[in-house]
C-alpha positions in Angstrom: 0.0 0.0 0.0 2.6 2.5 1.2 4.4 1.6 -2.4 1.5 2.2 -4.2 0.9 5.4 -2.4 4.6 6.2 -3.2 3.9 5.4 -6.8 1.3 7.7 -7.2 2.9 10.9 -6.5 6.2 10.0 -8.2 3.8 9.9 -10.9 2.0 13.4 -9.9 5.7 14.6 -9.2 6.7 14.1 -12.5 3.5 15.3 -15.1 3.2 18.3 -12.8 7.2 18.6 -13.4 7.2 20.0 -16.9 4.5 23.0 -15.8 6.5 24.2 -13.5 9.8 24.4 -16.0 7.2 26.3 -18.2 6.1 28.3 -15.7 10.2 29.9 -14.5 10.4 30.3 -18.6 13.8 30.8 -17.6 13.1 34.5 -18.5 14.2 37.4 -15.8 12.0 40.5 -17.1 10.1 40.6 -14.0 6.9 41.6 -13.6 5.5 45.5 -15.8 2.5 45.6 -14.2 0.5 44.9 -11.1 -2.2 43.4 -13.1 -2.2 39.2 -13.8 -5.3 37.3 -15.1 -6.0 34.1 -13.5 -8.2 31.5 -16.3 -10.5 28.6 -15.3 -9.1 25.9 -18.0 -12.0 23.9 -19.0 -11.1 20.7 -20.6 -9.9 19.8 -24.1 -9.5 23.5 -24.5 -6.0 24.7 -26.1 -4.3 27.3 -24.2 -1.1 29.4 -24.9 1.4 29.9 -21.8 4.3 31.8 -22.3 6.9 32.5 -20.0 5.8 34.3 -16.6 2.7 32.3 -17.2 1.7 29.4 -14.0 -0.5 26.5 -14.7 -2.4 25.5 -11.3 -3.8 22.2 -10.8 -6.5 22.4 -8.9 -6.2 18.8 -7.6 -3.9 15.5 -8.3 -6.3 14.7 -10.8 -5.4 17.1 -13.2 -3.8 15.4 -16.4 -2.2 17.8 -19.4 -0.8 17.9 -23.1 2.0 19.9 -23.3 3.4 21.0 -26.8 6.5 22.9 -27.1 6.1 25.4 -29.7 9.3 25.2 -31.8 9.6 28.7 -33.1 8.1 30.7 -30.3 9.0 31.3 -26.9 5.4 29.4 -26.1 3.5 26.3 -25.5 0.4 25.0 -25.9 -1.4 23.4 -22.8 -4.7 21.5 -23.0 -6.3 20.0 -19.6 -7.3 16.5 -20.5 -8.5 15.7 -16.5 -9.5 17.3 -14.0 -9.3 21.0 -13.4 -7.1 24.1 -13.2 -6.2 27.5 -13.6 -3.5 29.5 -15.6 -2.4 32.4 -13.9 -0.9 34.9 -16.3 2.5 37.2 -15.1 
């Protein structure tokens, strides 16, 4: 049981892994406003993140595409499960 358990969030750990890289961007700008939208993804729904941008899962449910978009400085992220928010910076 306590594997199984174990399992599941090395699992979690490591699709939730690659929003987070997306979400540092790896950009340092900072922030040029006060201002950030926050978007209820709803599901099969294709949304743009670029860097600054945070993708919340709103649970360990939450299961995601994620397509690099080779020449931009963006991805595309579709919510396949669950639920979540983007939280744009």
């Amino acid at each position: 049981m306590i594997k199984q358990i174990y399992n599941q969030c090395k699992i979690t750990a490591l699709l939730l892994f690659p929003l987070f890289l997306l979400a540092c961007g790896g950009s340092g700008g900072g922030s040029t406003g006060g201002n950030s939208d926050t978007i209820t993804m709803v599901i099969d729904t294709d949304y743009t993140v670029s860097a600054g941008d945070t993708v919340l899962p709103a649970n360990t449910s939450a299961r995601f595409d994620i397509e690099k978009n080779s020449n931009e400085n963006t991805s595309t992220v579709t919510l396949l499960t669950g639920s979540a928010t983007i939280k744009r910076g």
